[in-house]
Backbone as JSON, one array per atom type, in Angstrom:
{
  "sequence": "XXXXXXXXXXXXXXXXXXXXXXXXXXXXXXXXXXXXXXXXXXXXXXXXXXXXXXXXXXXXXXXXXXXXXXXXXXXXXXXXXXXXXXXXXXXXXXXXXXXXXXXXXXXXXXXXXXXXXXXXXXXXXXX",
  "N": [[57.71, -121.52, 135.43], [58.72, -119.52, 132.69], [57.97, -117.1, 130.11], [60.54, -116.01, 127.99], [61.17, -115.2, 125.39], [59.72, -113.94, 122.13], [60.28, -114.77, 118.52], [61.05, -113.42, 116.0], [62.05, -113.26, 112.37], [63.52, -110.74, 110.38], [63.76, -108.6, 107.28], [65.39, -106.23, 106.73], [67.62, -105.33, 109.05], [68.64, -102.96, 110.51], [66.01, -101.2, 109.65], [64.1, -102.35, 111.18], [65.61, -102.59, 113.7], [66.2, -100.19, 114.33], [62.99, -99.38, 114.51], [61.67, -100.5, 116.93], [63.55, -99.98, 118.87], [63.51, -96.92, 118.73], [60.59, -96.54, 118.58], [59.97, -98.09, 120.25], [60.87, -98.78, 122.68], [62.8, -99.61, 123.23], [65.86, -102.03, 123.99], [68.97, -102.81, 122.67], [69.87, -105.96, 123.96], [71.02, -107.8, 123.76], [73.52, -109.08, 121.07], [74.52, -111.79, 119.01], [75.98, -114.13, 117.01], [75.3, -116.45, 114.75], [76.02, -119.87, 112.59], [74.43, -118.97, 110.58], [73.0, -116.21, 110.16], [72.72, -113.75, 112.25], [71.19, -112.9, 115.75], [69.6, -110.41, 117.41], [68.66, -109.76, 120.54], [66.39, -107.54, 122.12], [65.2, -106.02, 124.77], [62.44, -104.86, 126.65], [61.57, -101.83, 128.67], [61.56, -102.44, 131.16], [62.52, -104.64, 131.48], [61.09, -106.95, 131.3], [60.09, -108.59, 129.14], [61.48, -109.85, 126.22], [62.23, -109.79, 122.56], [63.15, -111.59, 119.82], [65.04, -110.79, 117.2], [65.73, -111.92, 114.01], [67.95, -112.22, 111.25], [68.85, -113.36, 109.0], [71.92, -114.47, 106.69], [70.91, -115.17, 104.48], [68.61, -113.66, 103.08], [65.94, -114.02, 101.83], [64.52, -111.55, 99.33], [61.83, -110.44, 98.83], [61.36, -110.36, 101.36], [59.59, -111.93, 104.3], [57.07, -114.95, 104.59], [54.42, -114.26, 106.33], [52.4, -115.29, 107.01], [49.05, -117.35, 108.14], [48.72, -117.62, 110.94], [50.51, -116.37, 113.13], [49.2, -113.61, 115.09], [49.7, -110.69, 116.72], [51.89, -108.59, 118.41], [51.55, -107.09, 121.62], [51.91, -103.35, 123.18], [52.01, -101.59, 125.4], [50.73, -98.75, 126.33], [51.41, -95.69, 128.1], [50.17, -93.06, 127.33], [48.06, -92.55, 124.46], [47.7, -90.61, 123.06], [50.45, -88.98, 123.73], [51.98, -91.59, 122.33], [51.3, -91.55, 119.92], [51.62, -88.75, 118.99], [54.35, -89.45, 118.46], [55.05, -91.89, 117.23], [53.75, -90.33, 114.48], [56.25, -88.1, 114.66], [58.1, -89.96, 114.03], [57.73, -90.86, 111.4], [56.17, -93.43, 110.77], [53.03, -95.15, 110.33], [49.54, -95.59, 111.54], [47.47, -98.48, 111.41], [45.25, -99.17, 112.25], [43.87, -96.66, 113.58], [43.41, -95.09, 116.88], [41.2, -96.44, 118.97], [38.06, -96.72, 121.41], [37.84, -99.56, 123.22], [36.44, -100.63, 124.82], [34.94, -98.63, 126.13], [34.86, -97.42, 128.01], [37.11, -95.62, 128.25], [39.75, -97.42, 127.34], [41.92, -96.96, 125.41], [42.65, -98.82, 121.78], [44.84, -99.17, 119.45], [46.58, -100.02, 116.36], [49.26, -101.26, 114.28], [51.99, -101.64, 111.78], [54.87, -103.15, 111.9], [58.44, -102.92, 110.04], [58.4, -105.0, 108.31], [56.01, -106.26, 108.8], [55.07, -107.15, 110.4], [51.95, -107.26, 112.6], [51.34, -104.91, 115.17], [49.7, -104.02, 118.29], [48.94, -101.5, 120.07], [48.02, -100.52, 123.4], [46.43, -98.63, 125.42], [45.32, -98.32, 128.3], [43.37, -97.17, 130.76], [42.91, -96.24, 134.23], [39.97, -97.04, 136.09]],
  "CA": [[58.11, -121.35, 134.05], [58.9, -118.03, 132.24], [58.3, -117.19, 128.64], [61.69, -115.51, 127.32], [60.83, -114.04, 124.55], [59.33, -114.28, 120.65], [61.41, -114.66, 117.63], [60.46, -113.04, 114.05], [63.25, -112.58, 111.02], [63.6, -109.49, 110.03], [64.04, -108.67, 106.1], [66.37, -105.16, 106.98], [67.77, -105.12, 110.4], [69.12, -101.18, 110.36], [65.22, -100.23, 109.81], [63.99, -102.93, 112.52], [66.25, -102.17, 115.35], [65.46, -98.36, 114.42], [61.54, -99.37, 114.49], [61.76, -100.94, 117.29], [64.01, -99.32, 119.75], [62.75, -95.9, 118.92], [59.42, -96.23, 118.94], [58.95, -98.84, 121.45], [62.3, -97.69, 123.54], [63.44, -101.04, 123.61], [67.04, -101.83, 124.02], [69.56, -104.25, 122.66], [70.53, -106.71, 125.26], [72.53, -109.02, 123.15], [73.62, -109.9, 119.77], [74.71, -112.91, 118.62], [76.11, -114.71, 115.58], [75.11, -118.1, 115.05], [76.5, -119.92, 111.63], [73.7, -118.69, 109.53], [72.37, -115.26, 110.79], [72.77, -112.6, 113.77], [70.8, -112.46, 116.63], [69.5, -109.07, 118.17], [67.91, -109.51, 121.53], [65.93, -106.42, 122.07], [64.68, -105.61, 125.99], [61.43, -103.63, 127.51], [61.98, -100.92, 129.68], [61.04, -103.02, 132.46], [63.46, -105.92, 131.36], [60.12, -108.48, 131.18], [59.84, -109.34, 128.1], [62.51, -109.76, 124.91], [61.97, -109.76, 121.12], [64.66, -111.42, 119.07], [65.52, -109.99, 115.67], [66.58, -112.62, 113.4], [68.88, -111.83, 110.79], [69.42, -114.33, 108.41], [72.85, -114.07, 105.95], [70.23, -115.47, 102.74], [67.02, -113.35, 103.64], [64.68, -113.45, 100.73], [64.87, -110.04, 98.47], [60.71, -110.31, 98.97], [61.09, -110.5, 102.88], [58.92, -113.27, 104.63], [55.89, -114.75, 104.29], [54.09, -113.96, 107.58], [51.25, -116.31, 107.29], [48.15, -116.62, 109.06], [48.67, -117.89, 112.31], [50.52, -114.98, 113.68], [48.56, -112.38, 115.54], [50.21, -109.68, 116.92], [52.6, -108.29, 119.42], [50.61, -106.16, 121.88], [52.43, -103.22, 123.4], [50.98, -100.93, 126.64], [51.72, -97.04, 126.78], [50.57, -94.86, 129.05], [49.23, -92.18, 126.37], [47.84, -93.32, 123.3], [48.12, -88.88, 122.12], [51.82, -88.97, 123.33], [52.28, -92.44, 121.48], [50.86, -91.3, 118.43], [52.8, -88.06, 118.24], [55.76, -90.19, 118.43], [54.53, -92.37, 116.0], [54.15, -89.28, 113.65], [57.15, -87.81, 114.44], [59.05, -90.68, 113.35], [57.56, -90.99, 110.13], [55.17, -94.05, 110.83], [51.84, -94.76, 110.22], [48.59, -96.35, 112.22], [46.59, -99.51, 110.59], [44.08, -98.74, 112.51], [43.69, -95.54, 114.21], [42.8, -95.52, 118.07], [39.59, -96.57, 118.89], [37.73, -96.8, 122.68], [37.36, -100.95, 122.77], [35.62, -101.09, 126.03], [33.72, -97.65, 125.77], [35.15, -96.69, 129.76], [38.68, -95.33, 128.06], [40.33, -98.13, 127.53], [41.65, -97.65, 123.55], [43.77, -99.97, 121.26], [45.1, -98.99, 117.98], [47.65, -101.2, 115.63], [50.25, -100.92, 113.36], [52.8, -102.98, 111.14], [56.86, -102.83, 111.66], [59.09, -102.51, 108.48], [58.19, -106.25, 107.64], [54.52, -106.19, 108.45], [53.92, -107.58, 111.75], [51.59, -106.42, 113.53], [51.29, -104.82, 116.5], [48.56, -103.4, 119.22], [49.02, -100.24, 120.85], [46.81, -101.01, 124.26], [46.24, -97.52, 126.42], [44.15, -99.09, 129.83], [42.51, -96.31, 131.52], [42.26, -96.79, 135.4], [38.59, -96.86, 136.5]],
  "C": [[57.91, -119.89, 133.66], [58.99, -117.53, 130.89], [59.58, -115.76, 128.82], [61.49, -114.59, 126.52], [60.05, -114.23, 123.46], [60.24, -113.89, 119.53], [60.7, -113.85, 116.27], [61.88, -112.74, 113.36], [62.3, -111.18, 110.25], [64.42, -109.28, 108.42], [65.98, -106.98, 106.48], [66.33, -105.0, 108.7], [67.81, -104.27, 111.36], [67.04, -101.08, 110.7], [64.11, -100.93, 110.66], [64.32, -102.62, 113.52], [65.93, -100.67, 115.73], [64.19, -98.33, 115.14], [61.23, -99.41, 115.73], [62.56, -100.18, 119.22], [63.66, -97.62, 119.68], [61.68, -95.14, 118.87], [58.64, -96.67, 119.96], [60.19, -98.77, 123.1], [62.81, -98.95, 124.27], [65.02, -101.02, 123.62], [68.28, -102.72, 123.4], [70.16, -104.7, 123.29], [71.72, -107.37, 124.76], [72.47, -108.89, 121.73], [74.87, -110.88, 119.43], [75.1, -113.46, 117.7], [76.01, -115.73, 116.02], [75.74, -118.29, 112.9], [76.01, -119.56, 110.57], [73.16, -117.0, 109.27], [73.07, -114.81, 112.07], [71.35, -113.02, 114.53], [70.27, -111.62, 117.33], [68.2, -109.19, 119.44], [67.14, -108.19, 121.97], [64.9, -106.4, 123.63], [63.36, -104.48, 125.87], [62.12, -103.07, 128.08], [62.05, -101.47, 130.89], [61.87, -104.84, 132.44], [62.37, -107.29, 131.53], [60.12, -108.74, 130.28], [61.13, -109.01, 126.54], [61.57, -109.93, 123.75], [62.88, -110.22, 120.45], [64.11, -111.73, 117.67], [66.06, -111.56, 115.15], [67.05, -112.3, 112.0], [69.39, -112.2, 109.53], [70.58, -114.32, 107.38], [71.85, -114.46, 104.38], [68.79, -114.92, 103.56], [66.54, -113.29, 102.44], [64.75, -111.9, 100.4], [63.31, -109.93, 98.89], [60.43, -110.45, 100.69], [60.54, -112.16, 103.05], [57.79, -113.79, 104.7], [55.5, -115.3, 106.24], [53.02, -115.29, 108.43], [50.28, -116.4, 108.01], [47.71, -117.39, 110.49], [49.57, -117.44, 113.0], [49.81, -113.95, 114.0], [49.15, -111.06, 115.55], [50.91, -109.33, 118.14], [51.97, -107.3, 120.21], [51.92, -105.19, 122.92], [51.37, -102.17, 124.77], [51.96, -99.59, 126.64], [50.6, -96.21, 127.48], [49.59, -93.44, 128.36], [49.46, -92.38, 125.45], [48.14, -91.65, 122.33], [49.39, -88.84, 121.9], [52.63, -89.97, 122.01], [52.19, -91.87, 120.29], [51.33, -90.07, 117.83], [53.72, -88.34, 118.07], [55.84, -90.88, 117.19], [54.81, -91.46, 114.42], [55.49, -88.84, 113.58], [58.18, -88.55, 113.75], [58.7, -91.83, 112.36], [56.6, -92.48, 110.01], [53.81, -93.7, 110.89], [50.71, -95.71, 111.09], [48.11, -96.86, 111.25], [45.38, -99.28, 110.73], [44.08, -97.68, 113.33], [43.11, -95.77, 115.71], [41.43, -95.57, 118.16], [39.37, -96.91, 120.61], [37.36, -98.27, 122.54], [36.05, -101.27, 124.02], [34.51, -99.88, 126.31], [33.5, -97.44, 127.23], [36.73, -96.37, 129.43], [39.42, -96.17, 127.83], [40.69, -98.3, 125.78], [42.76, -98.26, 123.45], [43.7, -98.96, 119.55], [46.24, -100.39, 117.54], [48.5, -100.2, 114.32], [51.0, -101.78, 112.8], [54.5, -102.34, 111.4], [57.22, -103.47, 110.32], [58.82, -103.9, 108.09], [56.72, -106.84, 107.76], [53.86, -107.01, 109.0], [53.31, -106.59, 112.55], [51.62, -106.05, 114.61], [50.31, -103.92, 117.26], [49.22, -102.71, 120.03], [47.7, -100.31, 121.81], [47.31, -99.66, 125.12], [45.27, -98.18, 127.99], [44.12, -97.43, 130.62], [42.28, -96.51, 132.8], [40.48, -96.54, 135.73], [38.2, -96.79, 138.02]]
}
């Protein structure tokens, strides 16, 4: 068995697919219309894991309510400095700022995309 992917609706799609593909350099594989909503499949670099965008034609003017049994999407980059000038450069901000979790290099920071899921920025350090 093979998980696919994870779904979330997306309130603006434009500043999602932006968020999304140029900060996390994801790609869009597919999109889709179904009778209610679009679709936007969104690829890793490494084609393991998807994300799909959902779309909906009646999205709530207040977005969605997130609720609290959602965590977070965790993402892995090889420099948490490069990340985070990237980050900067394209006008985002950190939730939490990097931090060492294991206290042998190994930091995590977080952040929210334009609808205010979160997500973990995981650096791993070889030892």
């Amino acid at each position: 068995m093979k998980l696919l992917h994870s779904m979330i609706r997306v309130k603006n799609i434009d500043e999602s697919l932006k968020f999304y593909t140029e900060l996390f350099n994801m790609r869009l594989a597919e999109k889709r219309r179904l009778e209610d909503c679009w679709l936007y499949f969104l690829s890793d670099e490494e084609n393991n894991c998807q994300i799909e965008l959902t779309y909906n034609d009646e999205t709530p003017k207040e977005g969605y309510n997130i609720g609290n049994g959602f965590g977070h999407f965790a993402f892995g980059v090889k420099s948490m400095d490069e990340f985070g000038k990237k980050l900067n450069r394209l006008g985002y901000k950190y939730l939490y700022e990097p931090f060492d979790l294991t206290g042998k290099g190994s930091n995590i920071a977080f952040l929210k995309d334009p609808d205010g899921y979160e997500i973990e920025i995981i650096e791993k350090v070889e030892w």
